[in-house]
C-alpha positions, -999 to +999 in steps of 0.1 A: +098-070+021+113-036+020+128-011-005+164-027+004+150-063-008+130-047-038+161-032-049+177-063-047+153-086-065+148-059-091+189-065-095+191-099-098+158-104-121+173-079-146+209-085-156+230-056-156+210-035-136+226-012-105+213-009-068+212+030-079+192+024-113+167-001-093+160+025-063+159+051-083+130+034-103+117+020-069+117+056-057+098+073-091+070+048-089+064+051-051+062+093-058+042+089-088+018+075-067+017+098-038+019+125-063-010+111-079-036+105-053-026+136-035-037+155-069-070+135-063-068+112-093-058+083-076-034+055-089-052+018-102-030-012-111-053-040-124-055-067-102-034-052-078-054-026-067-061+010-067-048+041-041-070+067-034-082+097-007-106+102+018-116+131+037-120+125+074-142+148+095-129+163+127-145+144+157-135+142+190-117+115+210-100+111+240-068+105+253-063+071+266-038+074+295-059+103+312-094+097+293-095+136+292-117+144+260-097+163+228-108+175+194-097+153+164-090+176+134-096+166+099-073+149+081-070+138+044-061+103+046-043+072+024-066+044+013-056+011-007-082-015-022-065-047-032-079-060-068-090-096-073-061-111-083-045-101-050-071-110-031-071-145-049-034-148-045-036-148-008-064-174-007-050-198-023-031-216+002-059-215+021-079-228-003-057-259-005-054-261+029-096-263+033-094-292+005-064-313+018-083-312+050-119-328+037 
């Protein structure tokens, strides 16, 4: 899925709703979040999951195609934790799967 096929579904599940009116809600959730973990406060969606920060220390690395050694900087980086009813969404077939199989 991708914001063209969001906008679409969000069109045809609410009648009389625009392309423009369903990106332009697509487009204020999607900053709401950045905006709100780049603040620090992170963004949690119950049993979706939660976005959040992490600071990662500078370390050193090196470059794969001439293994020559470079410094890393620090970076402040995006995180995502899926809740449990996410997790238990994507299990179910497999869960099924497992018990058709015994």
């Amino acid at each position: 899925m991708n914001k063209g096929s969001l906008t679409e579904a969000l069109v045809a599940k609410f009648d009389g709703m625009t392309k423009k009116a369903a990106g332009d809600i697509i487009d204020f959730v999607l900053e709401s979040i950045v905006e709100s973990v780049k603040s620090g406060e992170g963004a949690t969606f119950p049993g979706f999951g939660s976005f959040t920060s992490a600071k990662r220390e500078a370390r050193e690395g090196r470059n794969p195609s001439t293994g020559q050694t470079i410094q890393i900087p620090a970076a402040v980086v995006p995180k995502f934790k899926a809740g449990k009813a996410f997790k238990d969404a994507l299990q179910a077939p497999v869960k099924k799967a497992k018990a058709k199989a015994k």
